[in-house]
Phi, psi and omega in degrees: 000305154343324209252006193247349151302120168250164154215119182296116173272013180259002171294340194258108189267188221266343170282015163253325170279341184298311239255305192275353164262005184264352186263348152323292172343297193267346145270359169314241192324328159291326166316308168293336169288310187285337147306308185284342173279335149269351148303318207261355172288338169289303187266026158267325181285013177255335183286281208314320170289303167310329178281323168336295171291325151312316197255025146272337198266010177256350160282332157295274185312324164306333172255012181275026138290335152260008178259095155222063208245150199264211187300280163342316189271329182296300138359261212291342159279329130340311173282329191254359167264318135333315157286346171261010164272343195271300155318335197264314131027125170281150195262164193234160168277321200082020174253112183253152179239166180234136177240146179265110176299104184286165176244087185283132190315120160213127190348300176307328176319301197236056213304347180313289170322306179290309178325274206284342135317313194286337162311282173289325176310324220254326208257261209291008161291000000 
C-alpha cells in the first residue's frame, strides 16, 4: 500500500516553494531566538543577583552598627508583641480533639464501581 503512494512535484508551483521555504525560515529562526534566549536568561538572572546582593550587602554594613542590641531586649520584645496578639484574640482552649468520621457510601465514592457496571450492562445487552 506504502509502494502505490507517489508525489508528482510538477503540481507544486513557484508560490508554493516560497511558501514552504520561508515558513522553514521562520521557524529556523524562531528556534534560534529561543535558544539564545534560554541561555541567556540564567546569566542575566546571576547579573541581577549579583547586583542585588551588592546593594544588600551595602544596606548591611550600614545597620551592623545598630545592632547592638542583646538578648534579653530581644526576649522581651517577643514577648510583648505575643501577649499583644494574644489579646487581640478570642480566648481559645488550645484544645483538638480528633473525632473519627464514618464513611458513608456513595456513588461518588467510588467511580470504579459504576465504570464496571456500565461495562458489564453495555456487554450483556
Amino acid at each position: 500500500m506504502l509502494n502505490s503512494i507517489t508525489f508528482d512535484f510538477s503540481h507544486v508551483g513557484n508560490s508554493h516553494w516560497i511558501i514552504i521555504i520561508l515558513g522553514y525560515v521562520i521557524v529556523f529562526i524562531a528556534l534560534t531566538l529561543l535558544v539564545y534566549l534560554f541561555v541567556g536568561i540564567p546569566k542575566l538572572l546571576s547579573l541581577f543577583n549579583q547586583s542585588s546582593k551588592k546593594s544588600l550587602n551595602s544596606n548591611q554594613s550600614s545597620t551592623k552598627g545598630n545592632s547592638s542590641i542583646s538578648g534579653e531586649v530581644n526576649a522581651a520584645i517577643a514577648t510583648a508583641i505575643f501577649l499583644y496578639l494574644d489579646e487581640i484574640h478570642d480566648n481559645e482552649d488550645y484544645k483538638m480533639t480528633i473525632k473519627r468520621a464514618p464513611r458513608i457510601y456513595s456513588p461518588w465514592n467510588s467511580k470504579l464501581y459504576g465504570l464496571n457496571n456500565m461495562y458489564h450492562r453495555k456487554n450483556s445487552r
